[in-house]
C-alpha positions as CSV (number, residue, x, y, z in Angstrom):
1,X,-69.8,-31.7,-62.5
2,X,-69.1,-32.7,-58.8
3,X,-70.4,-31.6,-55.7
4,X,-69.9,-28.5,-54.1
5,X,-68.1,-29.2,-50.4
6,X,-70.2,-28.2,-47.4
7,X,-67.3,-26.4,-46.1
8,X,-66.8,-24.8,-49.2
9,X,-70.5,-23.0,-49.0
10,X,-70.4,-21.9,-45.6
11,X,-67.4,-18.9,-46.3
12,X,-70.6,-17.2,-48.8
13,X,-73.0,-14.9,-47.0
14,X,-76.8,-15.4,-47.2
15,X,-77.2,-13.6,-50.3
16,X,-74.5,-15.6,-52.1
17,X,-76.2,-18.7,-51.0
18,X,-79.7,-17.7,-52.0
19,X,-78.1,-16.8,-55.4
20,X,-76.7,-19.8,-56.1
21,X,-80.1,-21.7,-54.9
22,X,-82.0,-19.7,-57.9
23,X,-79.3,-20.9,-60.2
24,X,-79.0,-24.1,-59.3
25,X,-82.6,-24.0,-59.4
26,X,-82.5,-23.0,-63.2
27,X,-79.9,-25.1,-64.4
28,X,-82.5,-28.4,-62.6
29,X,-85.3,-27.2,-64.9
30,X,-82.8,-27.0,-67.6
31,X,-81.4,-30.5,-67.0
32,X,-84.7,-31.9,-66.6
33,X,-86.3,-30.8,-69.9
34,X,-83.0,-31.7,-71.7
35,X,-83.6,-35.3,-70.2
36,X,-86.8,-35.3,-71.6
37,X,-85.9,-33.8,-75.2
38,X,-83.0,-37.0,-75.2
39,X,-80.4,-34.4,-75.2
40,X,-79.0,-35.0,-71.3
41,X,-76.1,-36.9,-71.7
42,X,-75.1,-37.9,-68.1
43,X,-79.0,-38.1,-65.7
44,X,-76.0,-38.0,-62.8
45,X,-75.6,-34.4,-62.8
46,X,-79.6,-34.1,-61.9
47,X,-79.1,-35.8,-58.7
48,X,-75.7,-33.3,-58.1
49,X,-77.6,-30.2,-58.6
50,X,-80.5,-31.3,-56.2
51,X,-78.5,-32.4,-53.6
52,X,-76.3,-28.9,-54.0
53,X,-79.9,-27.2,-53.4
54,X,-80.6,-29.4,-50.3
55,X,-76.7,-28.7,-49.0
56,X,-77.4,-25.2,-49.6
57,X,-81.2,-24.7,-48.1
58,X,-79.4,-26.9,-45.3
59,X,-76.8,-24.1,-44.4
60,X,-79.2,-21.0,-44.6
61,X,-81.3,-23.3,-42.1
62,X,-78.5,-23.6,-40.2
63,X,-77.5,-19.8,-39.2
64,X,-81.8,-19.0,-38.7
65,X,-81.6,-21.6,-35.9
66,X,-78.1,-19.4,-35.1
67,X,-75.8,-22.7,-35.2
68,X,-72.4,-23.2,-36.5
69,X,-70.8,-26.1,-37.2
């Protein structure tokens, strides 16, 4: 799994973007209960998914302050 791109995220409208948080948010409790069954393969794609939230919760933040980058 890699990253998604910053730039990549911004073209999706607020609804889009809180649609992939809940997913993303889903698919950490998912990877983090397969790590603890023994049944995660690569730990990496933990750290991916939470910094995808962070990039994400980063852009919403973003347009309420009413910036653009």
């Amino acid at each position: 799994m890699k990253p998604t791109k910053p730039s990549d995220l911004r073209g999706l409208s607020d609804g889009e973007l809180l649609n992939q948080i809940k997913d993303n948010e889903r698919a950490l409790v998912d990877m983090r209960f397969k790590k603890a069954v023994g049944q995660l393969e690569s730990t990496a794609v933990i750290r991916i998914i939470r910094r995808d939230i962070a990039r994400l919760k980063t852009i919403l933040r973003e347009r309420e302050l009413g910036k653009t980058a």
